[in-house]
C-alpha positions as CSV (number, residue, x, y, z in Angstrom):
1,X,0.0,0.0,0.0
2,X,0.8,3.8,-1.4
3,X,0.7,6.7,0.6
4,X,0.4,9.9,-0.8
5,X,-0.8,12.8,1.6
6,X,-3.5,10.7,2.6
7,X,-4.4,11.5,6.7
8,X,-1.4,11.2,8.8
9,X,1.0,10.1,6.2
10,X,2.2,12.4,3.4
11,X,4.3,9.4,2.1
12,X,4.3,5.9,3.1
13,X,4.3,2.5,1.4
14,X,3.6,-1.0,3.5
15,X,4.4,-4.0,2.3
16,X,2.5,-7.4,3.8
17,X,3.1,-11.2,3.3
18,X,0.5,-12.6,1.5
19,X,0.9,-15.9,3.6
20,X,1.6,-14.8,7.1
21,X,-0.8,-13.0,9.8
22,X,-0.2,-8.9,9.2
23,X,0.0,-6.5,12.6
24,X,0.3,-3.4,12.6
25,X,1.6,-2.4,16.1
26,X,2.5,0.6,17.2
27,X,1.6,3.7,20.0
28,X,-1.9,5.5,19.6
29,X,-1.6,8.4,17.5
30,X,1.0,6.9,14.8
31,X,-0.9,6.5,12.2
32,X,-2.8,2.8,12.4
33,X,-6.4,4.0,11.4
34,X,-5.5,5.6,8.4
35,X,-3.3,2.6,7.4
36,X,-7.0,0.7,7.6
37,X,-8.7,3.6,6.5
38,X,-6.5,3.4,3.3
39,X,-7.2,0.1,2.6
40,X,-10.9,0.6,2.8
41,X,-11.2,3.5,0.5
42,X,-8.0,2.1,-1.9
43,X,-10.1,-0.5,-2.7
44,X,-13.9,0.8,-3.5
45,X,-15.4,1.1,-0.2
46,X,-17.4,3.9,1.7
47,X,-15.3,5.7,4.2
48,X,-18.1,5.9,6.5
49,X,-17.7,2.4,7.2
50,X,-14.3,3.7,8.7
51,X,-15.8,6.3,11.4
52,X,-13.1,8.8,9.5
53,X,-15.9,10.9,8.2
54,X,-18.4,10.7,4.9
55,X,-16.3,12.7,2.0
56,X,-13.1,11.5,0.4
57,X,-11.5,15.3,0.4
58,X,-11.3,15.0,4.2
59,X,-8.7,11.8,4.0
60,X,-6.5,14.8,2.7
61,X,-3.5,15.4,4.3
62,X,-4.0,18.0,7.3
63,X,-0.2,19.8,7.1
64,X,2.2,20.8,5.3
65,X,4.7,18.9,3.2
66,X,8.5,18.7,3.2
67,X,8.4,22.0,1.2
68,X,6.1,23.8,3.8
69,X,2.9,23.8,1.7
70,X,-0.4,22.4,2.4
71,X,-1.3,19.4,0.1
72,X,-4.7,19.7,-1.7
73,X,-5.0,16.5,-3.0
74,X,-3.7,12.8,-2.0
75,X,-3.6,9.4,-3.5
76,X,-4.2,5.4,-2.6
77,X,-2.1,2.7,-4.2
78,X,-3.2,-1.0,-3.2
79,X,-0.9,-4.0,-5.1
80,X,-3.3,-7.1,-4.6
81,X,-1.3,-10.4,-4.6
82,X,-2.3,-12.2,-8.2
83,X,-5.2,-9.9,-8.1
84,X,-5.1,-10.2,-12.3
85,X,-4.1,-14.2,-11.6
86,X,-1.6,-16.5,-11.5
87,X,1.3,-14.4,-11.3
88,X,0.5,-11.1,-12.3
89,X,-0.7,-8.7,-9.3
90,X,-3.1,-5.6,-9.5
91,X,-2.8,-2.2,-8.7
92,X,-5.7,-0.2,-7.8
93,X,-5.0,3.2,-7.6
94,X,-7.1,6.1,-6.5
95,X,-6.7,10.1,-7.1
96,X,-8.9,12.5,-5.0
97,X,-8.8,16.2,-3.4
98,X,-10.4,18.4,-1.1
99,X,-12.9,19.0,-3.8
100,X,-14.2,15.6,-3.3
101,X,-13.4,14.8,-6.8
102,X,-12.1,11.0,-7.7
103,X,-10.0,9.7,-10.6
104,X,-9.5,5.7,-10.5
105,X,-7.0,3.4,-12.6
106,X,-6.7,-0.2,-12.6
107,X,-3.1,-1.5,-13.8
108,X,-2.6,1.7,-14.9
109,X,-5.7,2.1,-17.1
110,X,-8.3,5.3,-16.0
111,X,-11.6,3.3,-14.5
112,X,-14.2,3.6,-12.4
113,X,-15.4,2.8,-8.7
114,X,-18.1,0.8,-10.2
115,X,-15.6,-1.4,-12.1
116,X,-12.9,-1.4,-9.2
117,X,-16.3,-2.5,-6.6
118,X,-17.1,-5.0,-9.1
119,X,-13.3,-6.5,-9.2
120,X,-13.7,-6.7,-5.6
121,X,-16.3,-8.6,-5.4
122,X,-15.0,-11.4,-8.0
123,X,-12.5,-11.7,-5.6
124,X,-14.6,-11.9,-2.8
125,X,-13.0,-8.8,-0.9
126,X,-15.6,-7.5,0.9
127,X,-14.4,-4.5,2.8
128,X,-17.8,-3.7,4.4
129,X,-18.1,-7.1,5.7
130,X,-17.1,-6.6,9.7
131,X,-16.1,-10.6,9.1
132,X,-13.6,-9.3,6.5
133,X,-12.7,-5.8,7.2
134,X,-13.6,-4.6,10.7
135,X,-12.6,-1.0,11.9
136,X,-11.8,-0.1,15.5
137,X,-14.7,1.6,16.0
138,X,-16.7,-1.2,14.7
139,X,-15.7,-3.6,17.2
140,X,-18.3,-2.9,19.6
141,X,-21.3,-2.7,16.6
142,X,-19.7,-5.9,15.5
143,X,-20.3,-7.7,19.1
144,X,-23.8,-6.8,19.4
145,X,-24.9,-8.5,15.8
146,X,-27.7,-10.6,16.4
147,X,-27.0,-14.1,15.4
148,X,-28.7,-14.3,12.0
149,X,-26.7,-11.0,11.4
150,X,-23.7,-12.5,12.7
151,X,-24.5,-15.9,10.4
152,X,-25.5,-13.4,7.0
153,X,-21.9,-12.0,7.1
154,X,-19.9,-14.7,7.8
155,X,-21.8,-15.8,4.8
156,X,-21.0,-13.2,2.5
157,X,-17.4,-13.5,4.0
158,X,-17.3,-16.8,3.1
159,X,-18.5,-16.3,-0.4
160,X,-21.6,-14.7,-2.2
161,X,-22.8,-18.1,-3.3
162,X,-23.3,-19.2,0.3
163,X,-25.3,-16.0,1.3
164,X,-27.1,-16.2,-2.2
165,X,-28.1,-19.8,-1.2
166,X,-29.3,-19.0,2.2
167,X,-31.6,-16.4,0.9
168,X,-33.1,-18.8,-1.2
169,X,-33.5,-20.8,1.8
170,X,-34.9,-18.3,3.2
171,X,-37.4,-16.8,0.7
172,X,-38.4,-20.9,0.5
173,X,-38.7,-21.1,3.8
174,X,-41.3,-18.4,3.4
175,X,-42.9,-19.9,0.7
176,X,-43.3,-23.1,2.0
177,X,-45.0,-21.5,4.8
178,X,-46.7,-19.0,2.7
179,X,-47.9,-23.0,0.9
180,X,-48.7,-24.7,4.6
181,X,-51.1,-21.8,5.4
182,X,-52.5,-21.7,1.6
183,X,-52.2,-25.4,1.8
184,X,-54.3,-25.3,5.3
185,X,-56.9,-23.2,4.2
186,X,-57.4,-24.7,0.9
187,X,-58.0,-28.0,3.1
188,X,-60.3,-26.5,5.5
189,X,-61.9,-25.4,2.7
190,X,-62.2,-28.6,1.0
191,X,-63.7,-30.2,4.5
192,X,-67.0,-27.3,3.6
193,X,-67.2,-28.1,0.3
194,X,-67.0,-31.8,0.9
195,X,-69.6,-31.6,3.5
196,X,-71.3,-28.7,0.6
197,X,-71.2,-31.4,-1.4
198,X,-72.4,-34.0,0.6
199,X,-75.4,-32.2,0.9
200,X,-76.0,-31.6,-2.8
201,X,-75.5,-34.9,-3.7
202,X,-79.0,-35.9,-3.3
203,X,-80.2,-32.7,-5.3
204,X,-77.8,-33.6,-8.3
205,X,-79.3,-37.3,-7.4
206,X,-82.8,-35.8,-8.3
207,X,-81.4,-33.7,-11.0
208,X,-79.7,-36.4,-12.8
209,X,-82.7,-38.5,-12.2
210,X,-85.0,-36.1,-13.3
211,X,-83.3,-35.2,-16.3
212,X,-83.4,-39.1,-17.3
213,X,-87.1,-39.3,-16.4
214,X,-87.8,-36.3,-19.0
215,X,-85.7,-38.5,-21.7
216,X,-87.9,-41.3,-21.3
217,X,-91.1,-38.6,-20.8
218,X,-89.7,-37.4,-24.2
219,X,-89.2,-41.1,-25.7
220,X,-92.7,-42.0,-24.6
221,X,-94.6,-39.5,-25.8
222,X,-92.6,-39.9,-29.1
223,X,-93.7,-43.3,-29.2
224,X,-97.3,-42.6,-28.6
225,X,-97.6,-40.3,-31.7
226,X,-96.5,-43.0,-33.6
227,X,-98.4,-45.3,-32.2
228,X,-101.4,-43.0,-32.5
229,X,-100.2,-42.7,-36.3
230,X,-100.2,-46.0,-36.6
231,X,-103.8,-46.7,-35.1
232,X,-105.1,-44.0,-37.3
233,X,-103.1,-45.0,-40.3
234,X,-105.1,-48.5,-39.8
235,X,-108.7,-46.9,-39.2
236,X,-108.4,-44.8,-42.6
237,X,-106.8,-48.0,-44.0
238,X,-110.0,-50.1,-43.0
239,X,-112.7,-47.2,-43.9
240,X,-110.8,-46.1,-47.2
241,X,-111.5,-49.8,-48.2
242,X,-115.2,-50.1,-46.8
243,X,-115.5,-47.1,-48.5
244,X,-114.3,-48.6,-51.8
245,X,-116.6,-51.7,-50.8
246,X,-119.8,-49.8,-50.4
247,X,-119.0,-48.1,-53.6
248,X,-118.8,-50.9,-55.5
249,X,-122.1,-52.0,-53.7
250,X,-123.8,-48.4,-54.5
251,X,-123.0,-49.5,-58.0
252,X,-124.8,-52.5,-58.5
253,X,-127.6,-50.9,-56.2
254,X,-128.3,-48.3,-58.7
255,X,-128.1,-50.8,-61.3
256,X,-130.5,-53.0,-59.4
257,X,-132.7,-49.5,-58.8
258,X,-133.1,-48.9,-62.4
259,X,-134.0,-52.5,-63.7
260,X,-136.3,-52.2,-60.9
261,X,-137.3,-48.6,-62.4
262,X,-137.9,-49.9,-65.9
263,X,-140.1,-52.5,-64.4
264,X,-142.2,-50.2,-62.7
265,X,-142.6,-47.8,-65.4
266,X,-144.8,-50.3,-67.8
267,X,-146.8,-51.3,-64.9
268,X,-147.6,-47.7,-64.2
269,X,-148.6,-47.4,-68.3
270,X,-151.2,-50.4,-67.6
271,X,-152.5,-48.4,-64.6
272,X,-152.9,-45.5,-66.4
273,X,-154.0,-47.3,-69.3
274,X,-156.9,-49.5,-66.9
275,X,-157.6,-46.0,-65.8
276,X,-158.5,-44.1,-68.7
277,X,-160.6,-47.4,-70.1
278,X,-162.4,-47.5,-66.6
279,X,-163.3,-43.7,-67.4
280,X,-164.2,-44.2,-70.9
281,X,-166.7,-47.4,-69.9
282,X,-167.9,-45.3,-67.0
283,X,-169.0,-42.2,-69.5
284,X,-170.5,-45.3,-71.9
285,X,-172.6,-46.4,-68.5
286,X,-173.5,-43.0,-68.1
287,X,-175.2,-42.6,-71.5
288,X,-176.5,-45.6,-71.3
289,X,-178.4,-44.5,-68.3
290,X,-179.6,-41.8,-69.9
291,X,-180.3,-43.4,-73.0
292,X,-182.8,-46.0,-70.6
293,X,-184.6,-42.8,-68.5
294,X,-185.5,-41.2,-71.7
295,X,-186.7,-45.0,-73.1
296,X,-188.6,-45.2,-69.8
297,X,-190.3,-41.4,-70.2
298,X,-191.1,-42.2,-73.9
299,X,-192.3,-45.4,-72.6
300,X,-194.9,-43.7,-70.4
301,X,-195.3,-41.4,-73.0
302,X,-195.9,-44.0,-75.6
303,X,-198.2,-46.6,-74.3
304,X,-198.0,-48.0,-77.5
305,X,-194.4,-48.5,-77.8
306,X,-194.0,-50.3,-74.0
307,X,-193.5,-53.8,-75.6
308,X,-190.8,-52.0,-77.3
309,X,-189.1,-50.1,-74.8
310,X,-189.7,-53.2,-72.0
311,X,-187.4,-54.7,-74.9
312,X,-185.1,-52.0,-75.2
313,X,-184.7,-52.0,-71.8
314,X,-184.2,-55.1,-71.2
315,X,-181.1,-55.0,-73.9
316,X,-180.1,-52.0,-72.4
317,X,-179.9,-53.4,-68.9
318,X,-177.7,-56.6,-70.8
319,X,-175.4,-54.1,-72.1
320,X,-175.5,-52.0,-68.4
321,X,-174.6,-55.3,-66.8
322,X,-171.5,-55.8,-69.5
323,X,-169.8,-52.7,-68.5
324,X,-170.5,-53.3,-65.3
325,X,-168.9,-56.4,-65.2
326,X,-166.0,-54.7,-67.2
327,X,-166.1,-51.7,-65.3
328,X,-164.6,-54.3,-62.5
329,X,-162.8,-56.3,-63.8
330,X,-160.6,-53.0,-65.2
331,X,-160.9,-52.2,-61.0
332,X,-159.6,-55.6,-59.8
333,X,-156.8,-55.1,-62.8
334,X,-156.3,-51.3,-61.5
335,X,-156.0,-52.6,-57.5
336,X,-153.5,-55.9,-58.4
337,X,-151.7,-53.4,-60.6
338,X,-151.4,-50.6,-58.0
339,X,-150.7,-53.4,-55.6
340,X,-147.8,-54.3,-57.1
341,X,-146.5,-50.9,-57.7
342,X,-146.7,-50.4,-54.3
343,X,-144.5,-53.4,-53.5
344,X,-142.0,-52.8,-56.5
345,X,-141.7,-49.5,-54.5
346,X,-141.5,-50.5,-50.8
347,X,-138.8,-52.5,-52.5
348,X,-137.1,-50.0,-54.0
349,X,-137.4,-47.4,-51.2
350,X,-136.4,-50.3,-47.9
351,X,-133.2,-51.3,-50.2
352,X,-132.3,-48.2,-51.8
353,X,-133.6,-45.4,-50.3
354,X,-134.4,-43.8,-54.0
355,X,-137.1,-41.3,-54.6
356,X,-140.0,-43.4,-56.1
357,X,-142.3,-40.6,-55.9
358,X,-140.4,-38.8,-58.8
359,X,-140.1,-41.8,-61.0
360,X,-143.5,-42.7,-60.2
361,X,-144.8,-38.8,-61.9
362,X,-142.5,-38.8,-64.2
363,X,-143.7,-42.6,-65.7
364,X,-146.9,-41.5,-65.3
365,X,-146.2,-37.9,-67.3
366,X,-144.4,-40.5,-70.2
367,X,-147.4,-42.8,-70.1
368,X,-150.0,-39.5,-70.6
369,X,-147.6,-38.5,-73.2
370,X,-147.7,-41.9,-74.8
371,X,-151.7,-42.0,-75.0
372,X,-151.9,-38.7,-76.1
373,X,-149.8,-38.7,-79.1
374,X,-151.9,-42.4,-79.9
């Protein structure tokens, strides 16, 4: 270590085995603070950590030098053993003034405090540590450092690996008991929903069961349309071919109807016909009749023609008794005939239902028709 108007020294240089235990002995007053203070700064860290103040410009030395003036500015040199590896050291050096202003070099080279902290930590120099670098007036700070204080430095001391590893022991330390009391609650809170779920078993029992009896509600009722269809489809089958049945049998009824018709029709002619010779015999019976009161008046008129008219008469009552007897005969023809147009129609009217009445005018109409234009 360099000394250049740094504290009490306004030159100095210290050189230590690398492999021995280094002491720096010597009366209070002579200087062993800022030999520790030196080391501190020369190598990145804050001087506060040194009780020696909290500005680099007051490291300065407070004097003159050999020439009688006062120094404004002061310098750190620090050769680390193999610091650049095997073999080769390195030499941190540091520039400051009472201006507070800081010029670093490494090997020479200008740098920064930023690189020279960083070097310092690859090589695990750790000059706020107390387990590394402790300061007189840290002793008694150092002594009172709780145990998991005491632990995290010796830690760091030790390496950064170590200290990086404990504090992910202990940030999984919290997170496994961060998980116990997640872990806890979620099982609490599986206990209610189990016992949740326990009670809505039996309702998703009736739901599920429900929802299966409206399937086979569905698949019923399905099944009675078609069955329905099917009943229907059998009724209109069976009455579609009684209907084709009774046709056919409406067809030969009307034929039977009008054979029956044309049977009538002549027997209503001979009716007709028995009719208008019944008149015609009753108008000759009328005459007749008055043909034998004017024989009987001439007949008491005529006394001499009584043999006469008693003959007359009695040829006239002969000829009365003819029509007579044709007059019924043509009656019992006229009753047999309208006897059997009566049953030819009862016939027709119990097996048919047709309307006799009308065939019965209109033969009778033809039949006028037919004696007329005789």
């Amino acid at each position: 270590i360099k000394l250049r108007n740094f504290m009490s020294y306004t030159s100095a240089e210290l050189t230590a085995d690398p492999g021995k235990l280094n002491c720096i002995i010597g009366p209070n007053g002579t200087g062993k603070s800022s030999i520790v203070c030196a080391m501190c700064v020369g190598l990145g860290g804050p001087i506060k950590a040194t009780e020696r103040g909290d500005a680099i410009g007051g490291c300065v030395h407070d004097g003159v030098d050999e020439n009688g003036v006062k120094p404004t500015e002061g310098s750190v040199e620090t050769e680390l053993f193999e610091g650049s590896g095997a073999g080769r050291n390195l030499i941190v050096r540091l520039d400051f003034n009472t201006d507070n202003k800081e010029k670093w070099f490494m090997d020479g080279e200008p740098s920064s405090k930023k690189k020279v902290k960083e070097k310092m930590a690859s090589m695990n120099i750790q000059v706020d540590n107390p387990l590394q670098f402790l300061p007189q007036d840290k002793v008694g700070a150092f002594s009172n450092m709780s145990p998991v204080a005491l632990l995290k430095e010796t830690e760091r001391a030790i390496g950064p690996d170590v200290c990086a590893q404990h504090e992910q022991l202990v940030v999984a330390d919290k997170e496994l008991k961060s998980m116990k009391q997640s872990a806890a609650g979620e099982e609490k809170s599986l206990v209610e929903l189990e016992k949740q779920n326990e009670v809505l078993y039996a309702d998703v029992e009736r739901w599920n069961k429900y929802q299966a009896n409206l399937k086979e509600l569905e698949r019923c009722e399905g099944k009675k349309l078609w069955l329905e269809y099917d009943a229907e489809r059998g009724e209109y089958d069976r009455r579609n071919d009684e209907w084709k049945s009774k046709k056919a049998d409406m067809k030969e009824a009307e034929a039977e109807k009008k054979a029956l018709t044309d049977k009538v029709l002549p027997l209503k002619e001979r009716v007709a016909s028995a009719k208008r010779s019944l008149a015609s015999s009753t108008e000759s019976v009328k005459k007749n009749e008055a043909e034998m009161a004017a024989a009987v008046e001439r007949s008491e008129k005529e006394d001499d023609a009584a043999e006469e008219a008693k003959a007359g008469l009695h040829k006239v009552d002969k000829a009365l008794k003819k029509l007579t007897d044709t007059v019924g005969e043509l009656e019992r023809r006229i009753e047999g005939d309208e006897e059997e147009l009566r049953v030819e129609e009862q016939k027709v009217n119990v097996a048919y239902g047709g309307d006799v009445a009308a065939a019965k005018k209109a033969a009778a109409e033809k039949a006028e028709k037919a004696t007329a234009e005789q």
